[in-house]
C-alpha positions as CSV (number, residue, x, y, z in Angstrom):
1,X,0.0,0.0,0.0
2,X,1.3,3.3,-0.9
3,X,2.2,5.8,1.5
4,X,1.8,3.8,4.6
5,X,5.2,4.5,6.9
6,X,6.9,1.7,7.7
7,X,8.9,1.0,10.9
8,X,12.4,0.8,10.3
9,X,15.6,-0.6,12.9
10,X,16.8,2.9,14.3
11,X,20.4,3.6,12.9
12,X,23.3,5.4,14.7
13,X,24.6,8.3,12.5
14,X,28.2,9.3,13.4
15,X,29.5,12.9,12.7
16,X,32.7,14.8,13.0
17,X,32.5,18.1,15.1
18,X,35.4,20.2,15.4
19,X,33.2,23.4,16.1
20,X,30.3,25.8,14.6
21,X,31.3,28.9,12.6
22,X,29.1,31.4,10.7
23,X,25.8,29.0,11.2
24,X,27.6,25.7,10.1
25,X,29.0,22.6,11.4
26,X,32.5,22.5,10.8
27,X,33.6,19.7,9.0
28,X,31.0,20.9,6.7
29,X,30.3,17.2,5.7
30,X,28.6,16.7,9.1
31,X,26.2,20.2,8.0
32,X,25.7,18.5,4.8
33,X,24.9,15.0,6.2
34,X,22.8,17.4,9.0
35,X,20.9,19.2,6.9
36,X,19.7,16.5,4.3
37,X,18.4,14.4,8.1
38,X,16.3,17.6,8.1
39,X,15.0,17.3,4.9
40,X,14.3,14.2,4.9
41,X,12.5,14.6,8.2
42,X,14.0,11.1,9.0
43,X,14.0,10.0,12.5
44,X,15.3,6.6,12.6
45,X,18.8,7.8,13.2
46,X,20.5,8.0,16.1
47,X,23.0,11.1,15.7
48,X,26.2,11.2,17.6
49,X,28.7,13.8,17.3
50,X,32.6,12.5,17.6
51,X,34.4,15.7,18.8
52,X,37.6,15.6,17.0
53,X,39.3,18.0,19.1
54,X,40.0,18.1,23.3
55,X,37.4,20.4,25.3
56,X,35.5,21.1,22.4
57,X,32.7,24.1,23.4
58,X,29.2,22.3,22.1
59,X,27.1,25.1,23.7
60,X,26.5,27.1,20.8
61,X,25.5,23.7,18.8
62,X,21.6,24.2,19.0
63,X,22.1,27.7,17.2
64,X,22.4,25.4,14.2
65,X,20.6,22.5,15.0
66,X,16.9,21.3,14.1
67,X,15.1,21.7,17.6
68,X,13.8,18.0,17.1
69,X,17.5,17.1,16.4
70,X,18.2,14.6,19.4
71,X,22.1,14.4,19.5
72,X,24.4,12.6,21.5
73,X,28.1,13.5,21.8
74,X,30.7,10.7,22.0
75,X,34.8,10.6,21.7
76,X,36.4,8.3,19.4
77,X,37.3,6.3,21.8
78,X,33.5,5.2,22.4
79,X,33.1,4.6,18.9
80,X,32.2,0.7,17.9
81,X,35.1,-0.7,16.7
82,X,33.8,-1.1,13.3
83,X,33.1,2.6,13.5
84,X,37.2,3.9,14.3
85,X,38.2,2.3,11.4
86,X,36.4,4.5,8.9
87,X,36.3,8.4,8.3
88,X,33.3,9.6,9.2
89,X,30.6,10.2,8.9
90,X,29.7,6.6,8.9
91,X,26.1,5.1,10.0
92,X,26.0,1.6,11.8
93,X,23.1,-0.8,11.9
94,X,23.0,-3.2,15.0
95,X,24.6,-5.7,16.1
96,X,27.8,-3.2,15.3
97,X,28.9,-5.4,12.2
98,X,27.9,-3.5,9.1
99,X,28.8,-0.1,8.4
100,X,28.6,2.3,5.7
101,X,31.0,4.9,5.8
102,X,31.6,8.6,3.4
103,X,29.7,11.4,2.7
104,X,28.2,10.2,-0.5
105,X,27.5,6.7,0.7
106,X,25.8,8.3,3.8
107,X,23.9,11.0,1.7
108,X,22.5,8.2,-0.4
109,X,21.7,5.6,2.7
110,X,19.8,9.0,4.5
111,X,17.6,9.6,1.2
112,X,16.7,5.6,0.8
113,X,16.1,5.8,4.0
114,X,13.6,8.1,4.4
115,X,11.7,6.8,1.3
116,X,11.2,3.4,3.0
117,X,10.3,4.9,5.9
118,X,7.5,7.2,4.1
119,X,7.1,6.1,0.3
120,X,4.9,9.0,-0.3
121,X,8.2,11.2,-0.1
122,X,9.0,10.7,-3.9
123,X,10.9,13.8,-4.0
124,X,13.1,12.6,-1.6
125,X,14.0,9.6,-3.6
126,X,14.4,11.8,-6.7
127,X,17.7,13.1,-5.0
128,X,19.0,9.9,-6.2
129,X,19.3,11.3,-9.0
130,X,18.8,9.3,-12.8
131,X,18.3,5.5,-12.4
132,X,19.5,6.3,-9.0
133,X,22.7,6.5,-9.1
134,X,24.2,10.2,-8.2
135,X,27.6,10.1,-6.7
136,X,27.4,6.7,-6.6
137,X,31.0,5.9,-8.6
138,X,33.6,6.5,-6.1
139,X,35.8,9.7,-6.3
140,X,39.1,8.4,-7.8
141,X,37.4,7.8,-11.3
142,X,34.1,10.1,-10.8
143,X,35.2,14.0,-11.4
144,X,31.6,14.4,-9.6
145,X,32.0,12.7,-6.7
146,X,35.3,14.1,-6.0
147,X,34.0,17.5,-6.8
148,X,30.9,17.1,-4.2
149,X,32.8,14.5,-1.3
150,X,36.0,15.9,-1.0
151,X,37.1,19.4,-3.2
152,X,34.3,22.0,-2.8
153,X,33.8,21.0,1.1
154,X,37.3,21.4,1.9
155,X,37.7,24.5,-0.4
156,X,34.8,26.1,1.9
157,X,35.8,24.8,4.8
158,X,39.4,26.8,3.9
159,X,37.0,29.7,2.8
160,X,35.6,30.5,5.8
161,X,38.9,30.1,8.1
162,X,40.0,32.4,5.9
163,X,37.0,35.2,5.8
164,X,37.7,35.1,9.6
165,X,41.0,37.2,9.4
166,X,40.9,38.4,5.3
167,X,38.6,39.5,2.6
168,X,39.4,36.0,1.0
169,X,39.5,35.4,-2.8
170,X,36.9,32.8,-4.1
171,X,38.7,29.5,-4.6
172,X,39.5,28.2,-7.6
173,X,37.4,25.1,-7.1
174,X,34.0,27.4,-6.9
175,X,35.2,28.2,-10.3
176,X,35.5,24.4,-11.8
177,X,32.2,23.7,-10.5
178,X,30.9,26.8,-12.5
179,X,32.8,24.9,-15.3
180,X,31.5,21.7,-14.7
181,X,27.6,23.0,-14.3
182,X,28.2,24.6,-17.9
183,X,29.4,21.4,-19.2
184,X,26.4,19.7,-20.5
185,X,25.5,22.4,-22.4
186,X,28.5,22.9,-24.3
187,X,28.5,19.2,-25.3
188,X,25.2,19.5,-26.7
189,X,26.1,22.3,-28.6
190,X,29.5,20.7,-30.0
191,X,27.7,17.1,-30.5
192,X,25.9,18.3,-33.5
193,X,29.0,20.0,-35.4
194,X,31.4,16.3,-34.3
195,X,28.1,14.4,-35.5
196,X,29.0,15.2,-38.9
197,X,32.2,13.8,-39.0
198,X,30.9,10.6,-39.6
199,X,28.0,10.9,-42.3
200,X,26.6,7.2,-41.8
201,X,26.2,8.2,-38.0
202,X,24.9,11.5,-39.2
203,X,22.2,10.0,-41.9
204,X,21.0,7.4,-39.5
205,X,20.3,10.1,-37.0
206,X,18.5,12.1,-39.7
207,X,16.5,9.0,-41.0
208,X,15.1,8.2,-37.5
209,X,13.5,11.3,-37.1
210,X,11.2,10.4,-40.1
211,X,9.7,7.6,-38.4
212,X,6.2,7.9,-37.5
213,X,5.4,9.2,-33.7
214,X,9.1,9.3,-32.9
215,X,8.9,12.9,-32.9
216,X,5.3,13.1,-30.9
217,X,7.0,10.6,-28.8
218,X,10.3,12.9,-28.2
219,X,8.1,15.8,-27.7
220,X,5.9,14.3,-24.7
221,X,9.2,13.1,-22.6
222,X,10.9,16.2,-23.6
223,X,13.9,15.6,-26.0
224,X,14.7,17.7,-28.0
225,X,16.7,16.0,-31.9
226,X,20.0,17.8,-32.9
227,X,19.3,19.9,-35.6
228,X,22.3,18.9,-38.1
229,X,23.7,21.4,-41.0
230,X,23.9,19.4,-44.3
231,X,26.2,16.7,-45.3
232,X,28.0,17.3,-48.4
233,X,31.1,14.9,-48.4
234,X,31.2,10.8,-48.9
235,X,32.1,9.0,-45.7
236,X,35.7,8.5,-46.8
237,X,36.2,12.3,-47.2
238,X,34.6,13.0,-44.4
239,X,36.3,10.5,-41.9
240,X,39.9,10.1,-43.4
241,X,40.6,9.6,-39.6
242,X,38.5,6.2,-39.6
243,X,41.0,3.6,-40.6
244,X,43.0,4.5,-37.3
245,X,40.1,3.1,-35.3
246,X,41.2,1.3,-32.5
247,X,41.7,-2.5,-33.5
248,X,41.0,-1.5,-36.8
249,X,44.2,-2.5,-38.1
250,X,44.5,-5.8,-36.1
251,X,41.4,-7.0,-37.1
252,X,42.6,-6.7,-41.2
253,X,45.6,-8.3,-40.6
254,X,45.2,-11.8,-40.3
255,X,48.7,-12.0,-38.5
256,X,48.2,-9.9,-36.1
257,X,51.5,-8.0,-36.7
258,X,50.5,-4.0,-35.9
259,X,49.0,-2.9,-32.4
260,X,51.0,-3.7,-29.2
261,X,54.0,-5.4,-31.1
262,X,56.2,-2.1,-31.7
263,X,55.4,-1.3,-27.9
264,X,56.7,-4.8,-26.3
265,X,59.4,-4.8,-28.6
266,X,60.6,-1.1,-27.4
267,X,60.7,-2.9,-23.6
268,X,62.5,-6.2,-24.5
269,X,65.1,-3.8,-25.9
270,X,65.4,-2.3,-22.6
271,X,65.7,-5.4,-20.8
272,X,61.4,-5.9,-19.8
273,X,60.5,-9.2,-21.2
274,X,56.9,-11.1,-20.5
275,X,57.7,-13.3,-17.5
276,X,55.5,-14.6,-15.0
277,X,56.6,-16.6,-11.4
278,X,55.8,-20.1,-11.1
279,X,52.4,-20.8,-9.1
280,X,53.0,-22.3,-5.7
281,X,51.2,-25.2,-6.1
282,X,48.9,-25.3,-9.3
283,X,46.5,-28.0,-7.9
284,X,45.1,-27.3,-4.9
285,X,41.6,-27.0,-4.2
286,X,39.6,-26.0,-1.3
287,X,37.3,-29.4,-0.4
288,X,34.1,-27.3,-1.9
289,X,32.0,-30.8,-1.5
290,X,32.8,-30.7,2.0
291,X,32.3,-26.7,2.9
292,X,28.6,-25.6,3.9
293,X,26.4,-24.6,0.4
294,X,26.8,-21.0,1.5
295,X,30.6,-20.6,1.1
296,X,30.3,-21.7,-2.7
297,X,29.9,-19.6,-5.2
298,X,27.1,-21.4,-6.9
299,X,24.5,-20.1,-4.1
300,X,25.4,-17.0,-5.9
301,X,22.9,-16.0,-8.6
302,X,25.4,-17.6,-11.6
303,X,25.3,-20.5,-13.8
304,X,27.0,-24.0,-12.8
305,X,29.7,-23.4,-15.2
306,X,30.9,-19.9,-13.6
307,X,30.5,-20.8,-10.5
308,X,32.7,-23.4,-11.0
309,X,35.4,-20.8,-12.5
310,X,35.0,-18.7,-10.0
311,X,35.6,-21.5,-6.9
312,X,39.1,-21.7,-9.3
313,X,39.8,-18.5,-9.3
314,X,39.1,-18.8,-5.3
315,X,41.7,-21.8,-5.4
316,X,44.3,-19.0,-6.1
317,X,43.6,-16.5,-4.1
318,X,42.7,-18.6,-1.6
319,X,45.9,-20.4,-1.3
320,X,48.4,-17.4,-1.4
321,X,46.6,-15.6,1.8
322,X,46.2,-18.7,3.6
323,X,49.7,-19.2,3.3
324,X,51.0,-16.0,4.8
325,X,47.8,-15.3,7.2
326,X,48.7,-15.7,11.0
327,X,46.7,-15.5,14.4
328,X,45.9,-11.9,15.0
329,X,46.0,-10.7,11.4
330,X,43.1,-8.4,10.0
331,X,42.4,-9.6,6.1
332,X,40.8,-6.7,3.7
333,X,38.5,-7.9,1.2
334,X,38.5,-4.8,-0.9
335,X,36.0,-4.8,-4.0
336,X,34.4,-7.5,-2.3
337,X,31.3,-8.1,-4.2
338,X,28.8,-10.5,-3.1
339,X,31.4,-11.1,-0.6
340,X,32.8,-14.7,-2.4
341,X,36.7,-14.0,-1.3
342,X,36.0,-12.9,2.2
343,X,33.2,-15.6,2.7
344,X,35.6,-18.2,2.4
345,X,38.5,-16.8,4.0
346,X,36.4,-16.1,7.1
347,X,35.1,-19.3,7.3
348,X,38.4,-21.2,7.0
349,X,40.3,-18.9,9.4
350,X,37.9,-18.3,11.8
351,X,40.8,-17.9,14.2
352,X,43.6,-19.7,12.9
353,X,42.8,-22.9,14.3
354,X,40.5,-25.7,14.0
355,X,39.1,-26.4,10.2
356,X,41.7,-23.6,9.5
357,X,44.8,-25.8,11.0
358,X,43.5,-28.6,8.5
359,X,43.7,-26.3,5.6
360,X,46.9,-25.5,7.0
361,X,48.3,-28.5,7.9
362,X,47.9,-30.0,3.9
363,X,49.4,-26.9,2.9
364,X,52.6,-26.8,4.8
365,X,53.2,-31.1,3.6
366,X,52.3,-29.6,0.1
367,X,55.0,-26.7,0.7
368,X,57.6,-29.0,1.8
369,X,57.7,-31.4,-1.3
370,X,57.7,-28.0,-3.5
371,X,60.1,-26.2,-1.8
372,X,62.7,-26.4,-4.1
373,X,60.3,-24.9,-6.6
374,X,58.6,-22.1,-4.5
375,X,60.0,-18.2,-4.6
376,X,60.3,-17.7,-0.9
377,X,58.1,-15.3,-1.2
378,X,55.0,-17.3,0.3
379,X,57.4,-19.0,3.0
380,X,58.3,-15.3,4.6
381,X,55.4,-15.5,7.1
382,X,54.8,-19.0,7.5
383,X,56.7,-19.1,10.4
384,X,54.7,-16.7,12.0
385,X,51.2,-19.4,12.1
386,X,50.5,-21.4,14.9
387,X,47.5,-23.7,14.2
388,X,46.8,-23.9,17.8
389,X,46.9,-20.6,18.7
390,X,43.4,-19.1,19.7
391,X,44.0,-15.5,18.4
392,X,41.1,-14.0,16.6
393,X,40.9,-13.4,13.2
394,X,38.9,-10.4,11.6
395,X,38.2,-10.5,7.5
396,X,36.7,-6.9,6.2
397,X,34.6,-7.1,3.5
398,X,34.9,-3.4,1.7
399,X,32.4,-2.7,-1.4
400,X,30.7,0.5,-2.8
401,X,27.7,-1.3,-4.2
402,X,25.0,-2.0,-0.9
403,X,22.9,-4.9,-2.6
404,X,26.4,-7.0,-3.1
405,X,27.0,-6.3,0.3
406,X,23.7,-7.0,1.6
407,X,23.9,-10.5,-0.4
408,X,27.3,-10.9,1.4
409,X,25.8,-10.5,5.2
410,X,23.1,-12.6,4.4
411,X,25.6,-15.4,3.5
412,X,27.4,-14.6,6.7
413,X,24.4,-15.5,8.9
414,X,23.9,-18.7,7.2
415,X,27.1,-19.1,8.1
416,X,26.8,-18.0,11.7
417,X,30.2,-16.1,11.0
418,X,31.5,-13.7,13.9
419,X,34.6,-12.9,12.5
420,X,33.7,-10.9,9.9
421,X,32.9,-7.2,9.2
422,X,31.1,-5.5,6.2
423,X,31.6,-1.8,4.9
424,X,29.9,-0.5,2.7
425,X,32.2,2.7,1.5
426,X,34.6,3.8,-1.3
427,X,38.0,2.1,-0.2
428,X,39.4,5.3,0.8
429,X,37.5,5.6,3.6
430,X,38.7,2.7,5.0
431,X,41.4,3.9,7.7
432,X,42.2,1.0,9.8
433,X,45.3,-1.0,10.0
434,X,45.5,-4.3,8.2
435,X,47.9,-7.4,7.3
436,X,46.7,-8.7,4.0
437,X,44.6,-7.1,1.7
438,X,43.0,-8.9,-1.2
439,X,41.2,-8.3,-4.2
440,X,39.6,-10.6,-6.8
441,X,38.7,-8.7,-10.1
442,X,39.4,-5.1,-9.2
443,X,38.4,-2.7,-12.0
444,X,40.6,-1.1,-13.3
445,X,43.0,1.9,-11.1
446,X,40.5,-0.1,-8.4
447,X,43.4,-2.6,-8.3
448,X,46.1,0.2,-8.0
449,X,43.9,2.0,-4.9
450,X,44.1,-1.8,-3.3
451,X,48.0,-2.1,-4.0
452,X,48.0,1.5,-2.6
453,X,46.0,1.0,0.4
454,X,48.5,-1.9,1.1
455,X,51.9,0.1,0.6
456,X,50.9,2.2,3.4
457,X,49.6,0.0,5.9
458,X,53.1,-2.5,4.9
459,X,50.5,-5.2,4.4
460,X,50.8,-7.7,2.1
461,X,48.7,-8.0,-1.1
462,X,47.0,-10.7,-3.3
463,X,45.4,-8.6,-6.3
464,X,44.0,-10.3,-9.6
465,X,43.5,-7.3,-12.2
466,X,40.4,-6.7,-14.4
467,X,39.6,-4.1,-17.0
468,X,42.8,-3.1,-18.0
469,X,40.9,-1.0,-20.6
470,X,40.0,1.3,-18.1
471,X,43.6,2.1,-16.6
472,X,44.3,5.8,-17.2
473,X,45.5,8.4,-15.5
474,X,43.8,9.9,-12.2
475,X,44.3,12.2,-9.3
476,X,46.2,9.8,-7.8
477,X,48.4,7.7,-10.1
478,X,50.0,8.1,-13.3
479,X,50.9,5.4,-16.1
480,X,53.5,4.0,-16.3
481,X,53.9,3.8,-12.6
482,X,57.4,2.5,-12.0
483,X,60.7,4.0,-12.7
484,X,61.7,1.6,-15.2
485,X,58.6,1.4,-17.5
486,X,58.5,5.7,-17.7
487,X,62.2,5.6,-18.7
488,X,61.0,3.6,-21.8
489,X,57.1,4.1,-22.3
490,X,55.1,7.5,-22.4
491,X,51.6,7.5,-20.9
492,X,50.4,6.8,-24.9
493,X,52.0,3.7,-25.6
494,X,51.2,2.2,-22.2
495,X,47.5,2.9,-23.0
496,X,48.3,1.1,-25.7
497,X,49.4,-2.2,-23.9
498,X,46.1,-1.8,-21.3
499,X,43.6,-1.5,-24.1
500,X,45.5,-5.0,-25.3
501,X,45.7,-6.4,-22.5
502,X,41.8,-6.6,-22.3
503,X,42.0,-9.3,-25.6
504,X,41.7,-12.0,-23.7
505,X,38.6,-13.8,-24.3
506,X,38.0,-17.2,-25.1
507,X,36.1,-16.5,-28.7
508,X,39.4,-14.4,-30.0
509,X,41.8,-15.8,-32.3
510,X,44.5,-17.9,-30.7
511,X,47.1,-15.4,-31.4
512,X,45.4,-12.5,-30.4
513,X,44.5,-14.0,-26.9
514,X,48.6,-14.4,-26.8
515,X,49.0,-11.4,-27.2
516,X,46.2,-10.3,-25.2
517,X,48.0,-11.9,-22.3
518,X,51.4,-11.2,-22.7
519,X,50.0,-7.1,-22.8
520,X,48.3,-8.5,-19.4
521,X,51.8,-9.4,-18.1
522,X,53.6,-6.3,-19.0
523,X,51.3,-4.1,-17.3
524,X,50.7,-5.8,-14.2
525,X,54.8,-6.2,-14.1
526,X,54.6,-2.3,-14.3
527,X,52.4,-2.5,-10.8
528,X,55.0,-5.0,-9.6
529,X,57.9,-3.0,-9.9
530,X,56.5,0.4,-8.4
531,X,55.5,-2.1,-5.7
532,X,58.7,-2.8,-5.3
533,X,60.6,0.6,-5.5
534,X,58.3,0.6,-2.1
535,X,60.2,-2.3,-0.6
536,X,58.4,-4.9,-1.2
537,X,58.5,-8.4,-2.8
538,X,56.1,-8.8,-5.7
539,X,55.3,-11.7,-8.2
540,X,53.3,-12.1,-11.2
541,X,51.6,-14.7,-11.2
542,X,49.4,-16.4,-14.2
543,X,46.4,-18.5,-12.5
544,X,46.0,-21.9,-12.7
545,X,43.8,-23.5,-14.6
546,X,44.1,-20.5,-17.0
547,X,40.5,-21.1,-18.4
548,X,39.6,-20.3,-15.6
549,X,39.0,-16.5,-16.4
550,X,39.8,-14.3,-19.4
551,X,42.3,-11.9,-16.7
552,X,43.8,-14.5,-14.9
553,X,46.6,-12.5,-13.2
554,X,47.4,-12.9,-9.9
555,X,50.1,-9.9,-8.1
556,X,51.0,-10.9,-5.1
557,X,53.6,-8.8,-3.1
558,X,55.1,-8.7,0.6
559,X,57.0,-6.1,2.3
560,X,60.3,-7.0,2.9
C-alpha cells in the first residue's frame, strides 16, 4: 500500500564536530549530512557527534541545530570498533557489524532511507538522481563525486577560516564547479557539429526522425533531436581519420602483426620481457563438497559453469593468503562483491585454528615437497602461524555497491560467521590498519587504490587485475607507474598495452588472446615494480587453470 510508513531498525549516525562557525557545522560534511536528516525529516537515526578536538565548546550547537535534532556527543574512543576504522561520517546498523562509511554513501543511505520509511516522499528519492545512481561511482574515477565528497567541502571549509581574518578570494574550485555546471550544455552544442564527421552516424540520426510518432514521442518526454547542417562529403572524405580506429588494423591483418608489437618490442630492448613466477602449487583445491552450500559460489545468482570458475579462481587467491595469514592478522576484502573472497577466508580462518589448522596443515606437507620450486616469497610469514593458537581473526569485507553487500551478510548469517565485518564505502574511507589485503577482479585503477592501500599500511597483497581497458591516468596515479617502465614508455604507448591487455577472451583468435596476455603481463609487471621501489616483494603470477578467467593475473607482493 502506498504511503503507509513503515517502521524501520533505528540507525546510529556518526558525525565529526570540530566546532560551529558562521551558522555551520564545521567539517561541513557533518552540515551537509545534517541538513539533508532535516530534509528528509528522517527520525530513525541515532545522531552522535565524535568531537575531534579536546574540550570542544558544544554550547552554541543548537544555534544550528533542528530543535527536534536529538544528538548525542561521544569521543572516538567510544566509537564501535567497526566505526574507528572508517572516516566519518559513517552510520552503523546493530549488532555493530555493518557499516557504511563517506559522505556520499551516507547522503545516499539517509535519502533511501527516508523513502522506505514514508514512500509517499517521492521527492526525496528523486535526490537519487537518474536510475539512482548520483555520486554513486567512487571519487578516484568520478570528477563528480570528488568535486561534491572531497574538493568543494574542503575549499569552503578553507573559505571560511580564511573570511575570519581576510577578505578571501573565491577559490578556484568554486570556479570548476561553474565549469563543470556549464558542461552539458556545451556538449550539446559541440555534438551536433562532431556528429557530422561521420556521415553514416549523421544519416541514421536524420533518418530516425522520419519515423512515424518518434517525434510526438520525443516531444511528450521532452527531448529535443539535434538539428544537423547538411552533409556534403562521402564518408571516406569525411572521416579520413577512420581507418586509425582502435583495432582496426588488427582486425585486417590476419597475422596480427600491428598494435602492441612495436610497444613490447621497445621494452624487450630495454631489458622488460613477458615473465610470469611459477604458481605455488597449481592444484590445490579447497574441499568445496565438504564446505557448507553458502561458502560456494554457486549459491550466488550464476550458472554452474561460472560458479565453477569462480571456486578456481578462489583456489588461487585462496591459497596465497592462507599461506601468509597468521593468528591476530586483519584480512581486507576490498571490492568485495557479493562477498565470495572474504566468505571463504572467514570461514576457514575463523581464528587460525581448528578447520583452518586442516587447511593449514595440507598446505605446509604440500610446501615441503615444492620447496625447491617455491620463490620464498610465500614462505616469509609461515613461520609466524600457529594452528593452535586461539588468536582471533577479523576479514573486512569493503564494497561501494549495498545490494552485493547485503547479499554478502546474508551469507554470513547462514554461516553464523563472527569474524567478519562488512563496509559499505569507497576504499578510501577505509582507515584502519590491516595485514593482507586482497582483491579478486578489481576494475581497473581499483586494483592500483588496493595495492595503494597496502603500501601504506606495509600489508601484504594478493590482487588479480580486471579491466585493464580502463587504466588511465587519475588524481592519484600516473601510467607507467614504476621507474623503469616511464624511462621507456610515455603515458600513450602504455595505454596502448592496457587496451591489449583486455583481448583475452575465449572466442578471439589464438594469437590474439597471446598477445592479449602477454600485454596482461607487461602491465601488471609495471604495478610490480612500483610495488617494489616501495620495498616490497612482488610476483606475477598467471592462474591456474588459466580457463579459468579471461584476466587470470594474480600480483602478489610482501614487504620486505
Amino acid at each position: 500500500m502506498k504511503g503507509i510508513k513503515k517502521s524501520l531498525t533505528e540507525e546510529y549516525l556518526y558525525l565529526d564536530f570540530s566546532h560551529q562557525a558562521e551558522g555551520c557545522i564545521l567539517p561541513l560534511h557533518t552540515s551537509v549530512t545534517l541538513f539533508l536528516l532535516s530534509y528528509c525529516d528522517c527520525k530513525i537515526f541515532k545522531v552522535c557527534l565524535v568531537l575531534t578536538e579536546e574540550d570542544t565548546d558544544t554550547s552554541p550547537l543548537r544555534d544550528v541545530l533542528s530543535q527536534d535534532t536529538e544528538v548525542q556527543i561521544v569521543s572516538r574512543q567510544e566509537l564501535p570498533p567497526i566505526v574507528q576504522n572508517c572516516c566519518l561520517p559513517a552510520v552503523v546498523e546493530q549488532p555493530d557489524n555493518f557499516c557504511r562509511a563517506g559522505l556520499a554513501v551516507v547522503l545516499r543511505h539517509i535519502a533511501q532511507k527516508a523513502y522506505e520509511t514514508d514512500p509517499s516522499k517521492k521527492e526525496i528519492l528523486e535526490l537519487l538522481g537518474f536510475k539512482k545512481t548520483c555520486l554513486k561511482a567512487c571519487a578516484e574515477v568520478s570528477q563528480w563525486t570528488r568535486l561534491c565528497e572531497l574538493t568543494i567541502p574542503l575549499a569552503i571549509e578553507n573559505f571560511l577560516r580564511e573570511s575570519l581574518v581576510q577578505t578571501p578570494a573565491i577559490p578556484m574550485e568554486i570556479l570548476e564547479l561553474e565549469k563543470k555546471l556549464r558542461e552539458p550544455v556545451v556538449i550539446c552544442k559541440k555534438f551536433s557539429e562532431k556528429l557530422t564527421e561521420f556521415p553514416l552516424l549523421a544519416s541514421w540520426y536524420q533518418r530516425i526522425q522520419e519515423v512515424p510518432r518518434v517525434q510526438t514521442a520525443a516531444s511528450k518526454c521532452g527531448i529535443q533531436f539535434l538539428q544537423l547542417p547538411e552533409l556534403s562529403a562521402t564518408p571516406n572524405e569525411r572521416c579520413p581519420h577512420l581507418s586509425e580506429a582502435p583495432g582496426g588494423e588488427e582486425q585486417n591483418d590476419p597475422l596480427f602483426t600491428g598494435g602492441p608489437r612495436p610497444t613490447m618490442t621497445k621494452l624487450l630492448e630495454k631489458g622488460i620481457e613477458v615473465v610470469f613466477s611459477p604458481h605455488p602449487c597449481p592444484t590445490w583445491t579447497l574441499d568445496w563438497n565438504g564446505l557448507p552450500a553458502a561458502v560456494s559460489p554457486k549459491e550466488g545468482r550464476m550458472s554452474s559453469d561460472r560458479a565453477l570458475r569462480k571456486q578456481q579462481q578462489l583456489n588461487n587467491l585462496v591459497y596465497v593468503v592462507i599461506n601468509q595469514a597468521k593468528p591476530g592478522d586483519r584480512i581486507v576484502d576490498f571490492c568485495s562483491g557479493g562477498g565470495h573472497v572474504g566468505l571463504v577466508l572467514a570461514h576457514v580462518l575463523p581464528s587460525c585454528q581448528g578447520s583452518a589448522g586442516k587447511w593449514k596443515g595440507q598446505m605446509e606437507l604440500e610446501v615441503r615437497v615444492r620447496e625447491a620450486f617455491i620463490h620464498p616469497l610465500f614462505l616469509l610469514k609461515a613461520a609466524n602461524f600457529s594452528p593452535t593458537s586461539a588468536s582471533p581473526l577479523l576479514v573486512i569485507l569493503i564494497e561501494n555497491k549495498e545490494l552485493s553487500l547485503i547479499r554478502a551478510k546474508k551469507r554470513s548469517d547462514e554461516l553464523g560467521l563472527s569474524n567478519i565485518w562488512f563496509i559499505q564505502a569507497n576504499m578510501e574511507y577505509f582507515a584502519g590498519m590491516f595485514n593482507i589485503g586482497v582483491a579478486l577482479h578489481a576494475c581497473g585503477v581499483a586494483t592500483d587504490m588496493v595495492i595503494e592501500q597496502c603500501i601504506k599500511t606495509r600489508a601484504s597483497f594478493v590482487t588479480c587485475p580486471c579491466c585493464y581497458g580502463f587504466i588511465q591516468n587519475t588524481s592519484k596515479f600516473n601510467f607507467p607507474k614504476s621507474e623503469q617502465f616511464k624511462k621507456t614508455l610515455s603515458y600513450k604507448e602504455h595505454m596502448v598495452l592496457c587496451r591489449f591487455a583486455d583481448q583475452t577472451a575465449v572466442q578471439l583468435p589464438p594469437q590474439r588472446r597471446i598477445i592479449g596476455k602477454q600485454c596482461m603481463c607487461l602491465v601488471d609487471l609495471d604495478r610490480a615494480r612500483a610495488a617494489e621501489e616501495h620495498g616490497y616483494s612482488v610476483q606475477v603470477i598467471s592462474m591456474e587453470p588459466e580457463s579459468c578467467s579471461p584476466k587470470n593475473n594474480m600480483i602478489v607482493g610482501v614487504p620486505v
